[in-house]
C-alpha positions in Angstrom: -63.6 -52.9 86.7 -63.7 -53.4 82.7 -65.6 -51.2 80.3 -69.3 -51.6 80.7 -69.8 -51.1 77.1 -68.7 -52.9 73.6 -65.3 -51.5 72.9 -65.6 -53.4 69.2 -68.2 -51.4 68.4 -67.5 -48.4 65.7 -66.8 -45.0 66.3 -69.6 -42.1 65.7 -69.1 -38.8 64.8 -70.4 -36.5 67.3 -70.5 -32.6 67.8 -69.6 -30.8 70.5 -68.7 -27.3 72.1 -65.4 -26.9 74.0 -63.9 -24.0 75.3 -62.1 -22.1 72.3 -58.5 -21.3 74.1 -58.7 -25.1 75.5 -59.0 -26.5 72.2 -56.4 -24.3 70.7 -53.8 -25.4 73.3 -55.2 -29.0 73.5 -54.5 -28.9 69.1 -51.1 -27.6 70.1 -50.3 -29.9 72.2 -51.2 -32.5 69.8 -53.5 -33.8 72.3 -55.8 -36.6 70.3 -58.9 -35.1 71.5 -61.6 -38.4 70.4 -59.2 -40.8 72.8 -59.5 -37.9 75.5 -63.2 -38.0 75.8 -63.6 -41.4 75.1 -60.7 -42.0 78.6 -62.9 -39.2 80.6 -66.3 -40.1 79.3 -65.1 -44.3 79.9 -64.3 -42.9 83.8 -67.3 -41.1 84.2 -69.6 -43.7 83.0 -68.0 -46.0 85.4 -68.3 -43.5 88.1 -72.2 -43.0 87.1 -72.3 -46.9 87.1 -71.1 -47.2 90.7 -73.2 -45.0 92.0 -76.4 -46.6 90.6 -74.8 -49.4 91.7 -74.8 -48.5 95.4 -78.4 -47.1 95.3 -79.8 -50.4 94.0 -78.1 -52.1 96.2 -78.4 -49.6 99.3 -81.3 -52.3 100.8 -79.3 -55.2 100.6 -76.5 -53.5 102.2 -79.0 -52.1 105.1 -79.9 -55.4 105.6 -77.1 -57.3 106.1 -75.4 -54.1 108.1 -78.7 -54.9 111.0 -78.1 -58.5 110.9 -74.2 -58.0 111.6 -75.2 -55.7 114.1 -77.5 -58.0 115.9 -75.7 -60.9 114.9 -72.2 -60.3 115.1 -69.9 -61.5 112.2 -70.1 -65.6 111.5 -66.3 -65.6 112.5 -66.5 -63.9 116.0 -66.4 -67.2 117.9 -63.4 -68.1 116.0 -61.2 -65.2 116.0 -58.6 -65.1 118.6 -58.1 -61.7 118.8 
């Protein structure tokens, strides 16, 4: 799955508060902490996405788990195995 947001658009400043040793070692490391958190907040977004995903769709999925259930699969007379 592709990013669910604009990756053209510009980047924003933002503030936040990180653990003081982890930054330290993260700056040591020469870790490029904006591409970090935009990877981890890219995965969690997806992750978030998904899961919303699912819950809108829970119905739909209810649905067509009782009519296979009654039903069967549309390719049980066909298989051969």
């Amino acid at each position: 799955m592709g990013a669910t947001f604009d990756t053209n658009t510009g980047k924003k400043a933002a503030n936040l508060t990180v653990n003081g040793d982890l930054l330290a070692k993260a700056k040591s490391l020469k870790i490029n902490l904006s591409a970090t958190l935009e990877r981890a907040l890219t995965e969690e977004v997806l992750e978030k996405e998904r899961e919303q995903w699912k819950l809108d769709n829970k119905a739909g999925f209810e649905a067509y788990n009782s009519y296979r259930a009654k039903h069967g699969l549309f390719n049980d007379r066909m298989r051969k195995f």
